[in-house]
matplotlib code that plots the C-alpha trace (Angstrom):
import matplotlib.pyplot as plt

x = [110.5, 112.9, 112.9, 110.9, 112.8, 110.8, 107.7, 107.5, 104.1, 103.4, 102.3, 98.8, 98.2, 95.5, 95.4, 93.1, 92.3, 91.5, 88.1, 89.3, 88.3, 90.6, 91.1, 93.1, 95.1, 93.5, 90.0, 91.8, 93.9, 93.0, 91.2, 93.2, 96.8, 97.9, 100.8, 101.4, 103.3, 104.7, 106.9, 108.6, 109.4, 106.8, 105.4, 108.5, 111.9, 113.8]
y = [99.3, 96.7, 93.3, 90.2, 87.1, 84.1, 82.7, 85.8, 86.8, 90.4, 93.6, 94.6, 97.1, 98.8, 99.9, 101.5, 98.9, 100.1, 101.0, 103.4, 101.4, 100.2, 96.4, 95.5, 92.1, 91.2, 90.3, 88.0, 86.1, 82.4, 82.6, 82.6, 82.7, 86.4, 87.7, 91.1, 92.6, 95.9, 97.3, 100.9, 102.2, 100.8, 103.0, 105.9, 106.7, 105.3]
z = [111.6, 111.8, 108.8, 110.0, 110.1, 108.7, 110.5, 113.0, 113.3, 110.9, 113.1, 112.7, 110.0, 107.6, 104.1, 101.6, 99.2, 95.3, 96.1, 99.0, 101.8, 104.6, 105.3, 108.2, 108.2, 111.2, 108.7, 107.5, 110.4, 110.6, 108.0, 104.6, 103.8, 103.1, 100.2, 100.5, 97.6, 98.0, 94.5, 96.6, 93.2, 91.0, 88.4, 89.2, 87.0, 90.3]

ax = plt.figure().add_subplot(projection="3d")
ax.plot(x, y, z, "-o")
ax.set_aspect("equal")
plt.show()
């Protein structure tokens, strides 16, 4: 996947949220503003 450049619309996608559930971004366009934080190496010796 190639790096978004600012204001380009994100590809639709799903995770499992901390209950195990999935929630697509798509629940949530036009509705709210969306951060996604994603830490690659969080909670690893890396």
């Amino acid at each position: 996947m190639k790096l978004l450049q600012p204001g380009t619309e994100a590809p639709q996608f799903s995770l499992p949220n901390q209950h195990g559930s999935q929630v697509s971004l798509a629940e949530f366009q036009g509705s709210q503003p969306v951060v996604l934080i994603y830490y690659p190496k969080d909670a690893t010796g890396g």
